[in-house]
C-alpha positions in Angstrom: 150.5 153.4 100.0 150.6 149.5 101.1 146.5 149.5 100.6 146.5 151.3 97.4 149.4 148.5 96.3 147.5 145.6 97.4 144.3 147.1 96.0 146.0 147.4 92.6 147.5 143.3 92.7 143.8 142.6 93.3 141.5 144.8 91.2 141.5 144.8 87.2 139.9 148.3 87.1 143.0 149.4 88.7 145.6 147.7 86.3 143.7 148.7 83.8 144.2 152.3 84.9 147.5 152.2 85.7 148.4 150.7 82.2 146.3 153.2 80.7 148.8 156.0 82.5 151.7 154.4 80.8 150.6 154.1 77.6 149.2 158.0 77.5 152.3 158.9 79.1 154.5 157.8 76.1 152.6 158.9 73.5 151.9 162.9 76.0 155.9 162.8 76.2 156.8 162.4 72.3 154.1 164.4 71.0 153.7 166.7 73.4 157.6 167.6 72.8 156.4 168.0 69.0 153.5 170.5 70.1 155.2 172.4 72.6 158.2 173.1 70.1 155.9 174.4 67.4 153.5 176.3 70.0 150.3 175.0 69.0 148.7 173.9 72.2 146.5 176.1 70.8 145.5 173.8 67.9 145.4 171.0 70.2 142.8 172.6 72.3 140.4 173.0 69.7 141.2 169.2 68.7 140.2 168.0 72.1 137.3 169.9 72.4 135.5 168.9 69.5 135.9 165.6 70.1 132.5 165.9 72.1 130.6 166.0 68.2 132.2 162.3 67.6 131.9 160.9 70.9 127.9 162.1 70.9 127.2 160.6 67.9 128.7 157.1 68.6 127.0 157.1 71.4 123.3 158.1 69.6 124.2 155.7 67.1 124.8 152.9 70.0 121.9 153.8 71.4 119.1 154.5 69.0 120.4 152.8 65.7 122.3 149.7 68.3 125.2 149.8 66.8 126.9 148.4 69.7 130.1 147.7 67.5 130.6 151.8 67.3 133.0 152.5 70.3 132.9 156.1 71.5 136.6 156.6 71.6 135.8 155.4 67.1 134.0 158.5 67.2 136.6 160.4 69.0 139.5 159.2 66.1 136.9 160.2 63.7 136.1 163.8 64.6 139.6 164.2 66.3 141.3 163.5 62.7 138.8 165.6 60.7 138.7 168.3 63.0 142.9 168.5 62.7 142.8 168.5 58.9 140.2 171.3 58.7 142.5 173.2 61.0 145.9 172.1 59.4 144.4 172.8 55.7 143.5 176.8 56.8 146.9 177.2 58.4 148.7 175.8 55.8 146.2 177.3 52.3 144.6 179.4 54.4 141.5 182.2 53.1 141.0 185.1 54.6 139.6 184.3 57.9 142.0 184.1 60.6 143.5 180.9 61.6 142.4 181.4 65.5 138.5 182.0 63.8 138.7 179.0 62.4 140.2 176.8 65.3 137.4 178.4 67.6 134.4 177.9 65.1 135.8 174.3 65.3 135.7 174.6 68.8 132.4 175.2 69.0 130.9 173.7 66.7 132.2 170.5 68.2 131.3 170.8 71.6 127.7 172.4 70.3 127.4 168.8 68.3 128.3 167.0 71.0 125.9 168.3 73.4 123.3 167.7 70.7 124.0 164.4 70.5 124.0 163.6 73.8 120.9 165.8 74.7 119.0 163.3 71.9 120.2 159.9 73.2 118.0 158.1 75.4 118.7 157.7 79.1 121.7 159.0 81.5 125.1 159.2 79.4 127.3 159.1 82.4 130.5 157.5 80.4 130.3 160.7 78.0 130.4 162.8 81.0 133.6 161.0 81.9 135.2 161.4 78.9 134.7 165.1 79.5 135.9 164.9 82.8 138.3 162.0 82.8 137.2 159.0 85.0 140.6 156.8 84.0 139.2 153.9 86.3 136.0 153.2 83.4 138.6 152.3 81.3 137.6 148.2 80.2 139.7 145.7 79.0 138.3 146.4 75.1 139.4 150.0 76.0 143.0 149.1 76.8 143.7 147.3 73.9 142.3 150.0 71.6 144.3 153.0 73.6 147.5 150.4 73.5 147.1 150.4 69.5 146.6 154.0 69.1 149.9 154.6 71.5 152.2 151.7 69.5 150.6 154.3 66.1 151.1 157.5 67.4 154.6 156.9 68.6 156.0 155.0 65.7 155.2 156.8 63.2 156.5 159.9 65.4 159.7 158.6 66.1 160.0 157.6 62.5 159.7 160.7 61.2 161.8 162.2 64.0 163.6 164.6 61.7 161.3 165.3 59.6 158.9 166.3 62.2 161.7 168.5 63.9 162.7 170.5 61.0 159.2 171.3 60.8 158.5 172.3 64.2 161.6 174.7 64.5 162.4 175.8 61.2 160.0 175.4 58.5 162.1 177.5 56.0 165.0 175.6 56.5 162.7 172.7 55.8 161.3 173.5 52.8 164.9 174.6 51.2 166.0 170.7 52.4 162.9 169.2 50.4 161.3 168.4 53.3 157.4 168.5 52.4 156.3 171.0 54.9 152.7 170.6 54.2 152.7 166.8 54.4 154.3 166.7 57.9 152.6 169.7 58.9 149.3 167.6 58.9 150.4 164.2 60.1 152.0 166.7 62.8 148.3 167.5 63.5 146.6 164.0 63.0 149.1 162.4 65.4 148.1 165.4 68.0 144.8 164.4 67.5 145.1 160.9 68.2 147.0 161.6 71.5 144.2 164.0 72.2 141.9 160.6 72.1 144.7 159.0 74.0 144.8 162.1 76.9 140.9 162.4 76.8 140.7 158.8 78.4 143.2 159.7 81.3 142.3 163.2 82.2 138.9 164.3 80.1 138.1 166.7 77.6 138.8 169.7 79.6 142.2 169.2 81.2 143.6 167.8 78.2 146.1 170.7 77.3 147.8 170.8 81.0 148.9 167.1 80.3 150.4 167.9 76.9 151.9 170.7 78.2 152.9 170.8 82.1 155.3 167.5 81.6 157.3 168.9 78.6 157.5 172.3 80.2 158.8 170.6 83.4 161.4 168.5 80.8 162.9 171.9 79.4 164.1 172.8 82.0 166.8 169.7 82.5 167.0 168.6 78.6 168.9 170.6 75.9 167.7 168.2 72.9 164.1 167.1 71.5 164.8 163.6 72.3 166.0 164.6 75.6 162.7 166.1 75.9 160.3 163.5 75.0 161.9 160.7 77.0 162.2 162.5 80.0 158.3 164.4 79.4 157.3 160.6 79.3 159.0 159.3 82.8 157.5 162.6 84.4 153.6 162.1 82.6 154.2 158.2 83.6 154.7 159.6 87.0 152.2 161.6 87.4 149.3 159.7 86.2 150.7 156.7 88.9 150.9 159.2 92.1 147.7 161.1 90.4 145.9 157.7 90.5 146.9 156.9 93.9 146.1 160.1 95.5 142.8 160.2 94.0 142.0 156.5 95.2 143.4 157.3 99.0 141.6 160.8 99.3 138.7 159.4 97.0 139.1 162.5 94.4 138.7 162.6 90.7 142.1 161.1 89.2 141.8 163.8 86.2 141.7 166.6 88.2 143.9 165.4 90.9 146.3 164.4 88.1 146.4 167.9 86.9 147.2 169.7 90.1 150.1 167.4 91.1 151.2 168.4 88.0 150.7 171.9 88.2 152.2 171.9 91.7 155.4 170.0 90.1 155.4 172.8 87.2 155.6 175.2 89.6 158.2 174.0 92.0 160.4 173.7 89.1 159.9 177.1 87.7 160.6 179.4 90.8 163.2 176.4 91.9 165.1 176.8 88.7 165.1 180.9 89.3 166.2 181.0 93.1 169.6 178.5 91.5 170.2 180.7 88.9 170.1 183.8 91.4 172.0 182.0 93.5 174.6 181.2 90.3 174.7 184.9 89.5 175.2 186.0 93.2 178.1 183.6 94.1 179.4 184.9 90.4 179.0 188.8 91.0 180.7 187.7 94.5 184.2 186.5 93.0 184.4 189.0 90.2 
């Protein structure tokens, strides 16, 4: 622990890293509240995987057009936010394909793009292969301030709509009867998943993006019995494990995505059958005096 601490006083790649866990760990706790309560991980995993199409074709367009001002995480936004409306638009005005079609055509069709892309741009694309991943220690300085203005985005304008967004999530009905325009909040529901996606891809990659929106808040409902409950404490426990992720996978020398995920499947877990052996404990001691 003493040499990972001293490691991170001296090395910027490692701030940078840690900050990054912070900042993806407050937006993973508000919104992941948000996605969790309306069950539409689902959703969220077809966001995140076609984020591949926009972070390609940044990359081409770096490469082969030298448009060095074209980040890949731009990309990302980009096909991130159109990929939710195209989703959120056949949910919500729908035609007669099914709305799990759709989010697996979109899927597809953005990893398919993505791999295009990638297959087309000159030389060995190992940063898009850590965006798939996760590699949270390539994140640069530019990188930080960019994730650090997508976080300040993503969870001001869900915390100002707090209410709005929570009427919608558990009872759009009610909602709609308290002039609440379900269909507006619907999407921004969906475009501020997406940028979290962006936010999550940076930490933990493409592929385990879902656990980390999930696992924390899952963990959280077990000990909070409001939203806000929720998302605060979803965002001390995603804060917490992208720190002890980070510094197992820099003591064993293990990928910090995938080392990140485990802990917190491992944490999910104890929680789950530790919350069931109390409760049959509860039950026993009460069958006991009755």
């Amino acid at each position: 622990m003493g040499e990972f601490l001293t490691a991170l006083q001296q090395q910027s790649f490692l701030q940078h890293a840690f900050l990054t866990g912070i900042l993806a760990g407050i937006a993973c706790g508000v919104m992941g509240s948000y996605i969790v309560a309306r069950r539409i991980t689902y959703i969220a995993g077809g966001i995140a995987h076609s984020l591949l199409a926009g972070l390609g074709a940044a990359r081409y367009c770096q490469t082969v057009y030298g448009w060095e001002w074209l980040h890949p995480l731009y990309g990302a936004i980009a096909s991130a936010l159109l990929a939710a409306l195209v989703i959120g638009m056949v949910s919500l005005w729908g035609t007669k394909q099914r709305e799990d079609t759709v989010i697996g055509a979109v899927w597809a069709i953005g990893m398919a793009v993505g791999i295009l892309f990638i297959f087309k741009t000159p030389g060995y694309n190992k940063d898009l292969t850590s965006y798939l991943f996760g590699n949270i220690l390539m994140v640069s300085a530019d990188d930080l301030w960019l994730i650090a203005g997508l976080d300040i985005l993503v969870v001001s304008v869900g915390l100002m709509f707090y209410n709005q967004l929570m009427a919608v999530c558990f009872d759009e009905e009610f909602a709609r009867l308290r002039g609440v325009r379900v269909e507006f909040y619907y999407l921004l529901l969906l475009c501020l998943t997406a940028l979290t996606v962006v936010l999550l891809v940076t930490v933990v990659g493409i592929i385990l993006v879902i656990a980390l929106l999930t696992l924390p808040v899952a963990v959280a409902g077990h000990f909070a019995k409001r939203l806000w409950q929720m998302m605060i404490l979803a965002s001390v426990i995603t804060i917490l494990l992208n720190s002890f992720g980070l510094f197992f996978s820099y003591d064993a020398d293990l990928p910090t995505g995938a080392t990140t995920i485990v802990l917190a499947g491992v944490v999910y877990f104890i929680v789950v059958f530790g919350s069931r052996l109390v409760k049959r404990k509860r039950w026993s001691k009460g069958s006991e005096k009755d």
